[in-house]
C-alpha positions in Angstrom: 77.3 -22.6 119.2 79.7 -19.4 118.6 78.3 -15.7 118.7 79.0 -14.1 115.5 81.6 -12.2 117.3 83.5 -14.9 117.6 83.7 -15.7 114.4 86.6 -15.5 112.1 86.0 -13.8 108.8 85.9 -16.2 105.6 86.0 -19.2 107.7 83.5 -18.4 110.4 83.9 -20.8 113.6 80.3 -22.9 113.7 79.3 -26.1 114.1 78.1 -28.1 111.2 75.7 -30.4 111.0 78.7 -33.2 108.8 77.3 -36.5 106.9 80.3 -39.0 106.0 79.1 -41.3 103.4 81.5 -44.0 102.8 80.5 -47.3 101.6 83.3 -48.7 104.1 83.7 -48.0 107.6 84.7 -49.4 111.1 84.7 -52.4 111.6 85.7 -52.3 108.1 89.5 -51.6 107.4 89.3 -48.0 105.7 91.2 -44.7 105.8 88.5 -42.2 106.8 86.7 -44.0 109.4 86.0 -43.8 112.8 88.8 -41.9 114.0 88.4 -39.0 111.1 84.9 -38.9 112.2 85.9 -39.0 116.2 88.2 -36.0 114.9 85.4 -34.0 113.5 83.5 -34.6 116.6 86.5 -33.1 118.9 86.5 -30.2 116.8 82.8 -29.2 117.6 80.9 -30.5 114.6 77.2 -33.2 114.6 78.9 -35.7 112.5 77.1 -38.8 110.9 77.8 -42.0 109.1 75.9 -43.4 106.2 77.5 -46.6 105.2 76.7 -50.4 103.9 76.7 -53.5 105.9 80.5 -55.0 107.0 81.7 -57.1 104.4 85.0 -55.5 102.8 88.0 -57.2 102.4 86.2 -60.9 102.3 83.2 -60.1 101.0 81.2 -61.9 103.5 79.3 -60.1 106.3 81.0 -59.8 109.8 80.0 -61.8 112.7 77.0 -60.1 114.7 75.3 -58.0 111.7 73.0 -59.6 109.1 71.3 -57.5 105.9 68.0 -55.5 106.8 66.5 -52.5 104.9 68.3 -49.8 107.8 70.2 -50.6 110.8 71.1 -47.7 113.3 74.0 -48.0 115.5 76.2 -46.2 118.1 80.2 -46.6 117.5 82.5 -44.9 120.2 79.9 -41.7 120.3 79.8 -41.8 116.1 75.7 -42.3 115.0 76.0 -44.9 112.1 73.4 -45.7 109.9 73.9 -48.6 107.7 72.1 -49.5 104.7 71.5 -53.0 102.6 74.2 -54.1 99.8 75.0 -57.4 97.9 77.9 -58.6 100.0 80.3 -59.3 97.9 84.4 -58.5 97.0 85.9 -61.9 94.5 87.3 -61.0 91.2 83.7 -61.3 89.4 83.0 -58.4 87.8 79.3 -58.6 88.0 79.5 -59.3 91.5 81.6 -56.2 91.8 78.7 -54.2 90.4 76.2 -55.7 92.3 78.5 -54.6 95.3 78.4 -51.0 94.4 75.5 -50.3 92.9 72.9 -52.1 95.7 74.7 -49.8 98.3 74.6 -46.5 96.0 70.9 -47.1 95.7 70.3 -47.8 99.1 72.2 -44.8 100.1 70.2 -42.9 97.7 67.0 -43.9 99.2 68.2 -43.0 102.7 70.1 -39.3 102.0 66.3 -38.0 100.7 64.7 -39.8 104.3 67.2 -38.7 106.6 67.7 -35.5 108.4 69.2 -32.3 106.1 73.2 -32.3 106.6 75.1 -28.8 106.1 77.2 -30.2 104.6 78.2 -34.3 103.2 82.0 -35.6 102.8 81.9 -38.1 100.0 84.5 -41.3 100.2 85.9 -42.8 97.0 86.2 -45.1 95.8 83.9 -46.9 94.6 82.9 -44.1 92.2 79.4 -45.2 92.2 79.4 -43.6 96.3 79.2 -40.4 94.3 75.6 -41.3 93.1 74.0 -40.8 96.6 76.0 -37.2 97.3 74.4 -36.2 94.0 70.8 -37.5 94.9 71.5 -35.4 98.2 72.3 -32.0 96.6 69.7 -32.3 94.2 66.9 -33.3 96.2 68.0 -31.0 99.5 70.2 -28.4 98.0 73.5 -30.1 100.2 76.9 -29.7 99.0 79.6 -32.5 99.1 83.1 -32.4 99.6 84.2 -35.5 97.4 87.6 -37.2 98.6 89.2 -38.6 95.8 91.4 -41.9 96.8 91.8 -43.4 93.6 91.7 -42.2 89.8 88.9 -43.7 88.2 89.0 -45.0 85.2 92.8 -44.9 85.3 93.4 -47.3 88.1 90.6 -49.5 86.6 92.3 -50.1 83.3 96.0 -49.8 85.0 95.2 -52.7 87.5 93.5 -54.3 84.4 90.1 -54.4 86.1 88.0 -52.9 83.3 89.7 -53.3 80.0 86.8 -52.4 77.6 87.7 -48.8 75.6 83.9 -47.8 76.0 83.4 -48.9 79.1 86.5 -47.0 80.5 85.4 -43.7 78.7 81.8 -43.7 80.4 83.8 -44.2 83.7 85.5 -41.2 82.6 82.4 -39.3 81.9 80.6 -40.4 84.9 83.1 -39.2 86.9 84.1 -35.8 85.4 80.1 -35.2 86.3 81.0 -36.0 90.0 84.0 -34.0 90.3 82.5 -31.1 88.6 78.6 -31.2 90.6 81.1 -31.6 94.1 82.0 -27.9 95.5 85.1 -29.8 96.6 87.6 -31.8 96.1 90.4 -33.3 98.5 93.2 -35.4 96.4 96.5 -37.3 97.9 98.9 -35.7 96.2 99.8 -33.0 93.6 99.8 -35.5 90.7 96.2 -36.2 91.5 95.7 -32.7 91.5 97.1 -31.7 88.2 95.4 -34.8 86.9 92.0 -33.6 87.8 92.6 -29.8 86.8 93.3 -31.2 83.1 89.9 -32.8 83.0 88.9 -28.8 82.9 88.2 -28.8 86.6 88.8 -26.0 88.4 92.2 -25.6 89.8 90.5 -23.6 93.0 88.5 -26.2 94.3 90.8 -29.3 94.1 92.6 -29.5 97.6 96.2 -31.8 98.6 95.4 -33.4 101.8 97.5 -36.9 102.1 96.1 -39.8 104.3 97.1 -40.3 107.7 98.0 -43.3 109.5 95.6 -45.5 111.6 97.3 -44.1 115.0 94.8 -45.5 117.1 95.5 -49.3 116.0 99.0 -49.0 115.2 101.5 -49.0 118.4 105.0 -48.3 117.2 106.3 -48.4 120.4 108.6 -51.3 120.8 107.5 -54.4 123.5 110.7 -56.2 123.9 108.3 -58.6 126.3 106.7 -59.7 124.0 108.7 -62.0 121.3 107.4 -61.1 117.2 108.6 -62.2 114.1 110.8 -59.0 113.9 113.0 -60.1 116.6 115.6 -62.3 115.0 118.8 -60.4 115.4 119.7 -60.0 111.7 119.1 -56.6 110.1 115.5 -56.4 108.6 114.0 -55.0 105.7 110.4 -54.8 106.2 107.7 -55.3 103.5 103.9 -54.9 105.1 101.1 -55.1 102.7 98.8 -56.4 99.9 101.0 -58.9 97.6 99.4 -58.3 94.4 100.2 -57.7 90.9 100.7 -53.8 91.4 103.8 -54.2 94.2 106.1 -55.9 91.9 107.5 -58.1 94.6 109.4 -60.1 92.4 112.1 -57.4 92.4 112.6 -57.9 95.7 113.3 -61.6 95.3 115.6 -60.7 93.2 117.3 -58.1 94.8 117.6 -60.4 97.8 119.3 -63.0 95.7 122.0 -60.5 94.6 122.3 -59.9 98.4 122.4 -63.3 99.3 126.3 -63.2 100.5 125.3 -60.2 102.9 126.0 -61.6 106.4 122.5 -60.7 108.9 120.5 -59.3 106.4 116.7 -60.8 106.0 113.5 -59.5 103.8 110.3 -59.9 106.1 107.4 -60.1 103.9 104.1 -60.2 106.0 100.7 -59.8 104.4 99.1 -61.8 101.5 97.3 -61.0 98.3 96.9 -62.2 95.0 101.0 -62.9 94.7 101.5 -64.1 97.5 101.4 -68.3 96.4 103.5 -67.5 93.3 106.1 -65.7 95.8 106.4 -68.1 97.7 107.3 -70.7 94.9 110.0 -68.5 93.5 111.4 -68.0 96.4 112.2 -71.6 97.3 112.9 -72.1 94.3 115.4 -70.2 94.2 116.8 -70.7 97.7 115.9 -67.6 98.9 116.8 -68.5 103.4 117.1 -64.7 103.6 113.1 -64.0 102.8 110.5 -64.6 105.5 106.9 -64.7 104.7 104.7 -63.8 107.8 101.0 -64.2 107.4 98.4 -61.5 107.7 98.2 -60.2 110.9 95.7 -57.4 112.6 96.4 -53.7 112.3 96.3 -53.8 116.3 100.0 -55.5 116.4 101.9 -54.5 112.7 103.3 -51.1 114.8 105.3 -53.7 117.1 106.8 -55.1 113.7 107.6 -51.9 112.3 109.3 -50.8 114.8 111.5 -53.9 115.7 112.3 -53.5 112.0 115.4 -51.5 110.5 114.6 -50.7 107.6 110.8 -50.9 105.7 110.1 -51.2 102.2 107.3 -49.3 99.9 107.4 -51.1 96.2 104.8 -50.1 93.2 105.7 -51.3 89.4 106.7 -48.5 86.7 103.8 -47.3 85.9 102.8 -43.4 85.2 99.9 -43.9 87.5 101.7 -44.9 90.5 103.7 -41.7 89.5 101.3 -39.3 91.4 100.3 -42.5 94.1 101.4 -42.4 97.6 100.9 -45.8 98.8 99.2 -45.3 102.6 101.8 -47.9 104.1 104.2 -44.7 103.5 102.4 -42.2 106.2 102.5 -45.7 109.0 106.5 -46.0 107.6 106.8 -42.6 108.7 105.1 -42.7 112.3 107.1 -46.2 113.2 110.1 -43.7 112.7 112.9 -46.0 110.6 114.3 -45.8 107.3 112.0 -45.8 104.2 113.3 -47.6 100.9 110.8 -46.4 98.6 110.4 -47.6 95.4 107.9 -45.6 93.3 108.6 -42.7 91.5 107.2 -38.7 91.6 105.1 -38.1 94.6 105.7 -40.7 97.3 109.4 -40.7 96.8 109.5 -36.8 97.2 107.7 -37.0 100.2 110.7 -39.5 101.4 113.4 -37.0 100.6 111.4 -33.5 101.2 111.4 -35.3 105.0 114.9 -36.6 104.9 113.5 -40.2 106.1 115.2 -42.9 103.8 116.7 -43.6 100.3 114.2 -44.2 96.6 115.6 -46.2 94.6 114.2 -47.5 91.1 111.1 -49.5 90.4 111.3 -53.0 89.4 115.3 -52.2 89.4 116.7 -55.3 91.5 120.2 -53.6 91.2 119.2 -50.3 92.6 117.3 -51.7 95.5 120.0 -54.0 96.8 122.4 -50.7 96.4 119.7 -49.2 98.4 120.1 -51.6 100.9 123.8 -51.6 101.3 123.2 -47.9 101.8 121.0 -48.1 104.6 122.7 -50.8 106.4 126.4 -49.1 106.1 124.8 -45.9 108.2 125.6 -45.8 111.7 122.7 -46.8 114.3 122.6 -43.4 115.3 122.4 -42.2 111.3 119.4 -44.6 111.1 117.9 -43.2 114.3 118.1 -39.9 112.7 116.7 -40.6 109.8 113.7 -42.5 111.0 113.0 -39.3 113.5 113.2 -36.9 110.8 110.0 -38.9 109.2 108.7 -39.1 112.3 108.4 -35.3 112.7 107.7 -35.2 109.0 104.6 -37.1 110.2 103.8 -35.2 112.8 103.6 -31.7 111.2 102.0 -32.6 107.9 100.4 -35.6 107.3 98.6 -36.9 111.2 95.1 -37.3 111.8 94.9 -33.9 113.8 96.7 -31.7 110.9 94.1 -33.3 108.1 91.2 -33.8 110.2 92.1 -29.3 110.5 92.4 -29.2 107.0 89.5 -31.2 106.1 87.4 -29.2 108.5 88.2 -25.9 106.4 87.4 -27.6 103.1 84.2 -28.7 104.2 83.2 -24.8 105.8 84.0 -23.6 102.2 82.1 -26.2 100.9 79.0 -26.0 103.2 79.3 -21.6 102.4 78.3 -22.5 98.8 74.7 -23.3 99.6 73.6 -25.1 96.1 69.9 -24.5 97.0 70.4 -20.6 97.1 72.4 -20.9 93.9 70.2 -21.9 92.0 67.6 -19.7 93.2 70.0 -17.1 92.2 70.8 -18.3 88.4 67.3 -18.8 87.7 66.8 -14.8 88.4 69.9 -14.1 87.0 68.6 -15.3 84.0 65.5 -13.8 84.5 66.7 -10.5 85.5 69.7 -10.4 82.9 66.9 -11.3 79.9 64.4 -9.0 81.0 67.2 -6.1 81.7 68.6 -7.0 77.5 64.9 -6.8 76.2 64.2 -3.9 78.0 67.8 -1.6 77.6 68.4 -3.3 73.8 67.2 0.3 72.3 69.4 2.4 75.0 72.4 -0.3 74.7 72.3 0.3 71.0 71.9 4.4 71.1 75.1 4.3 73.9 77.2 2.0 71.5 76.4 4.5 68.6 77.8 7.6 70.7 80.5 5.7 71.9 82.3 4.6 68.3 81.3 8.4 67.4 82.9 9.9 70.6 85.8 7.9 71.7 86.1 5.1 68.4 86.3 1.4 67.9 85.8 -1.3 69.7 82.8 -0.2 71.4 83.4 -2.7 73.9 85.8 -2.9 76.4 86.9 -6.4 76.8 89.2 -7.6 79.8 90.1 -11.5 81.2 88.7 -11.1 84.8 88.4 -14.3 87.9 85.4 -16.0 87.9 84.1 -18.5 90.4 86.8 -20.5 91.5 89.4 -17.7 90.0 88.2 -19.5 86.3 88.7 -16.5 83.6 85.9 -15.3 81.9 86.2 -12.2 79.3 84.2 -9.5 81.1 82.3 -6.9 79.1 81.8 -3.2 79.4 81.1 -0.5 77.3 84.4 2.0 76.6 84.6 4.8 78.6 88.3 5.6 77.7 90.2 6.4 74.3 93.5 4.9 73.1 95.6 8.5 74.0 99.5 7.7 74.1 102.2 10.1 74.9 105.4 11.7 72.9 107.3 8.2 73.2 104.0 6.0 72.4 103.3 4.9 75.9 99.4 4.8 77.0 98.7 7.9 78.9 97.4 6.8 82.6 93.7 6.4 83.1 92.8 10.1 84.2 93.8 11.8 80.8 92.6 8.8 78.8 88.7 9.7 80.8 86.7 11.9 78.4 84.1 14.0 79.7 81.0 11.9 78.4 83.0 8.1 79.3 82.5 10.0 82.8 78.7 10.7 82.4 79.2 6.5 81.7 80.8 5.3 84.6 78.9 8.1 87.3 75.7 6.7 85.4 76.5 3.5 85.6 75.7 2.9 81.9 79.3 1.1 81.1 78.2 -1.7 82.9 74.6 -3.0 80.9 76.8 -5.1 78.7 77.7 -7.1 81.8 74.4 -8.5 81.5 75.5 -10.2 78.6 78.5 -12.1 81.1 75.2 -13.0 83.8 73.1 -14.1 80.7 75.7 -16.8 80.0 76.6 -17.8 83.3 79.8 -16.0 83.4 78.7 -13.6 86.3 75.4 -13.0 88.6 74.0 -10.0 89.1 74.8 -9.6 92.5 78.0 -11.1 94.0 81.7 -9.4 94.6 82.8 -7.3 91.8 85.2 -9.0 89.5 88.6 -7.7 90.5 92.1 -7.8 87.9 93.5 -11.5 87.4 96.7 -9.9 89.1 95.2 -9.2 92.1 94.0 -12.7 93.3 97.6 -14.0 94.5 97.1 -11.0 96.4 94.4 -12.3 98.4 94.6 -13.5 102.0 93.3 -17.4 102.8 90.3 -15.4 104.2 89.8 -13.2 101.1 89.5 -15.9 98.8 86.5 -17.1 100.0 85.2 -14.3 97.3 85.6 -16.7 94.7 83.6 -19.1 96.1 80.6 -17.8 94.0 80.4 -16.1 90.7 81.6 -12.4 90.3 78.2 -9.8 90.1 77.2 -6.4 88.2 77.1 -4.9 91.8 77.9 -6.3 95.6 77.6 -5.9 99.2 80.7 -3.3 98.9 79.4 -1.7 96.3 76.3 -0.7 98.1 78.5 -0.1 101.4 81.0 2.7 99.8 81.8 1.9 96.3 85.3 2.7 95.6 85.5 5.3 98.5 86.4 2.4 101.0 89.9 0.8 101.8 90.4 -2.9 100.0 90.5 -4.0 103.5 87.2 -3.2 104.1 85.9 -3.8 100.4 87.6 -7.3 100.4 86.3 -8.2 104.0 83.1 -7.1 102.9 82.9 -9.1 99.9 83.9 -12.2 102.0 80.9 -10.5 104.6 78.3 -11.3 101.4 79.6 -14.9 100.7 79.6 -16.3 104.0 75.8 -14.9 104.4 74.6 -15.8 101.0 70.6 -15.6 100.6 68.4 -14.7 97.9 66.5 -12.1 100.2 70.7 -10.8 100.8 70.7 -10.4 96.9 67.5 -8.8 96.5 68.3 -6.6 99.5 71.4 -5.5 97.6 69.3 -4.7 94.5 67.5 -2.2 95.7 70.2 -0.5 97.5 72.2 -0.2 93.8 69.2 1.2 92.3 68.6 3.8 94.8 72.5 4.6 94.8 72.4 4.8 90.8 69.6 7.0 90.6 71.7 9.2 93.7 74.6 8.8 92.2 76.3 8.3 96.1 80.0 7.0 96.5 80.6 7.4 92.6 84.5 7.3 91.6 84.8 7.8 87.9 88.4 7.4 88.2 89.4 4.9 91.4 92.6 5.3 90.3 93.0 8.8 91.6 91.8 8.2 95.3 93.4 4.3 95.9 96.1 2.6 94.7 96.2 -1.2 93.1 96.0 -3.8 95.7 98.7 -6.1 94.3 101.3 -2.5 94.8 99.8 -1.8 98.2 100.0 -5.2 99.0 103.5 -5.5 97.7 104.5 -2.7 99.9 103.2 -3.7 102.6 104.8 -7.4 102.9 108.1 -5.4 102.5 107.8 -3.0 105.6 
């Protein structure tokens, strides 16, 4: 455990009780697995595993395990707990369904029976291992960091899974319910993320972290001792993957048909899938002697392939989907350090040329992939070398284990700092307190309104966008305090000479602010929470600070009772993030109090805060200059 002095503010150093719940995991193949939760553990977190019974890819239980109602295990250090499912993975839809709902209702069953979590990371897909995270923060107050790895329904209805309009659309629904009850969300790419944020999801909580390579199976260090199907002297172009409808593979075949005359140069093609049989026929019969089709080998001895290889191939079909897809052979490309040829468009190939690690060519453009080819093999050995290296390091720095096992660690302290439990204690007596405080100041609220039109004029009510939770704007509401006074050339006179006598008596009074328990009332704000700052502030805010918009904006706050406007923004923001990070309903009552006694004192009042601090966006400004 860390002492509190040892904790950094807004992301406070502790170890977290972490619950994976993934419906696939080791000895299943899967992306966030053992090692992810091996990573966690290294970091100084109690991480779990809920998951189903090995079945996935063929759908048939592994050797050694057979289906009981809860089986406990130890993996490498990792506690797994592993719940019943209808084994199952053909192309029968009903079968399908069987194979994700038995496991999301077992799951279910088991997150209300097993020990409280801080905090659960959700894996999707299936969209359906959402159902259990929800159960979780429902019936335990737990919130979930949901990682998104494919975009349901549109990868359901692209891959032609699900082609029923209705169907599709609650898919759709379902899952906007998911993204929305998750306090997170970790996407692979920027097109995933702008994707999401147009479902009317917040911007603030959707988070890029790309997939990682398996780098505990995959050794691409080169065993010459060892003989492999890379070997064969002739310049190889490596394909390594599923063979199925989305890949397109047919443009290969026929770009190695235009390069048929191109002395040592072979395709390598090692996998299987769905295409793989029709692939096969096309390519004899077309004579195709410069495409080799491998068989599907273990993860364990692919790195040796990769890296005997000279070149390695990532193919999707034109489609706007693949658009913001990175295909996860891309990060292992990078790590075997050679030349990518990547064929898909918008994310994955700006990945490729943001790390200088190969050439993109055109999906399902035979043409522009064999030009592609002729490209790569005219380099130099040492250009090549280069080249791979550059991904390498690409790798390395942005997209290994360690780097997104870091970042994921982060997301998942925000996420566990938003404590749904004490959030909902705190709406219920925001709606309580916000009702009661209308009914009670309707009569005063309407006398104030009446002198304000008389004394300083129409609108009675100042309006102003402000950030909300997550940095969503809301319209804010106050009563005027100011009037509309302009100088000789029409510009609006500063604050100070706008500030009448009685919009002072206002603000000291703290009368201005009873229409804000209109904002709490509809959920906008709370009554206590940080005090909603200018929209042009927040890019002003450091990775710390922001954790202030981890919960809604309040009528008063922790710095409000702690100096007002008298302190620095320093110490008003740092207190702010001081509140979120401690969050309780006896905190929020606590700071209740203290505003009434300060009201009725009328301690740390600044009518004007203009006049003793400046903005935080020009202080700010200045300070990144000096």
């Amino acid at each position: 455990m860390f002492s509190r002095s040892d904790r950094k503010v807004g992301l406070p150093k502790r170890r977290r009780r972490i619950l994976l719940i993934t419906q696939w995991f080791d000895p299943e193949p899967t992306f966030k697995g053992l090692l992810f939760a091996q990573e966690l553990t290294k970091q100084g977190h109690d991480v779990r595993v809920l998951t189903g019974f090995p079945n996935y890819p063929g759908g048939k239980l592994y050797d050694g395990y057979r289906i009981r109602p809860f089986q406990r295990e130890l993996i490498d250090g990792i506690s797994v707990l592993r719940v019943p499912l209808y084994p199952s993975h053909n192309s029968s839809g009903l079968d399908r369904a069987l194979n994700y709902l038995s496991f999301a209702f077992s799951a279910s069953v088991a997150v209300i029976l097993m020990q409280r979590p801080d905090v659960a990371y959700v894996y999707h897909p299936p969209a359906t291992v959402g159902v259990p995270a929800i159960v979780l923060k429902l019936a335990k107050g737990v919130p979930y960091v949901y990682d998104v790895q494919d975009l349901w329904p549109d990868t359901l209805a692209a891959t032609g899974m699900i082609r029923n309009p209705r169907v599709l659309r609650l898919i759709g629904t379902m899952m906007n319910r998911v993204y929305r009850s998750a306090s997170r969300l970790v996407v692979l790419s920027e097109g995933f993320r702008n994707t999401i944020v147009a479902r009317s999801i917040p911007a603030a909580k959707v988070h890029v972290v790309p997939n990682w390579a398996d780098e505990k199976q995959i050794d691409v260090t080169e065993h010459r001792a060892t003989p492999g199907p890379s070997d064969d002297p002739k310049f190889t172009v490596t394909f390594a993957g599923n063979m199925g409808k989305a890949q397109a593979l047919t443009t290969l075949l026929e770009a190695a048909e235009l390069l048929k005359t191109e002395e040592g140069l072979r395709f390598l093609l090692v996998g299987g899938g769905l295409e793989l049989d029709n692939l096969k026929r096309l390519a004899a019969e077309r004579g195709l002697n410069n495409v080799v089709f491998v068989p599907r080998m273990p993860i364990s001895e692919i790195g040796q392939v990769l890296s005997r290889s000279q070149a390695l191939l990532v193919h999707l079909r034109e489609d706007a989907l693949f658009e913001i897809t990175i295909p996860s052979k891309t990060q292992a490309y990078l790590m075997a350090g050679k030349p990518i040829l990547m064929g898909v468009r918008g994310d994955a190939a700006a990945i490729v040329r943001e790390a200088q690690a190969g050439i993109c060519f055109e999906p399902e453009n035979p043409s522009d992939l064999a030009d592609a080819v002729r490209a790569i093999m005219r380099l130099s050995e040492h250009e090549r070398q280069e080249m791979g290296a550059s991904g390498q390091r690409y790798y390395r720095e942005k997209m290994s284990l360690g780097v997104g096992a870091r970042e994921f660690a982060q997301i998942l302290e925000m996420a566990a700092q938003e404590k749904p439990a004490v959030q909902l204690r705190k709406r219920i007596i925001d709606v309580i307190g916000a009702g009661a405080g209308l009914l009670v100041t309707g009569i005063p609220m309407g006398i104030v309104a009446l002198l304000v039109k008389r004394k300083l004029g129409s609108p009675v009510l100042f309006k102003q966008i402000r950030p909300g939770k997550h940095g969503e704007p809301f319209e804010m509401l106050k009563f005027r305090t100011m009037t509309d006074g302009v100088d000789e050339s029409g510009q609006i006179l500063p604050d100070g000479a706008r500030l009448t006598d009685f919009g002072r008596l206002l603000r000291s009074s703290s009368l201005d602010e009873l229409p804000g328990l209109w904002n709490v009332l509809r959920g906008d704000m709370s009554l206590v929470g940080p005090r909603p700052l200018l929209t042009r502030y927040t890019p002003y805010f450091t990775r710390e600070e922001r954790a202030r918009l981890n919960v809604k904006p309040g009528i008063t706050g922790w710095a409000q009772v702690n100096g007002r406007n008298t302190t620095s923004w320093d110490k008003r923001l740092a207190l702010d993030v001081w509140y979120v990070n401690r969050l309780s309903t006896f905190l929020d009552l606590k700071i209740i109090g203290l505003t009434v006694l300060r009201v009725f004192k009328r301690s740390g009042v600044i009518v004007d805060p203009e006049s003793v601090m400046r903005n935080l966006d020009d202080e700010r400004k200045e300070r990144a200059a000096s």
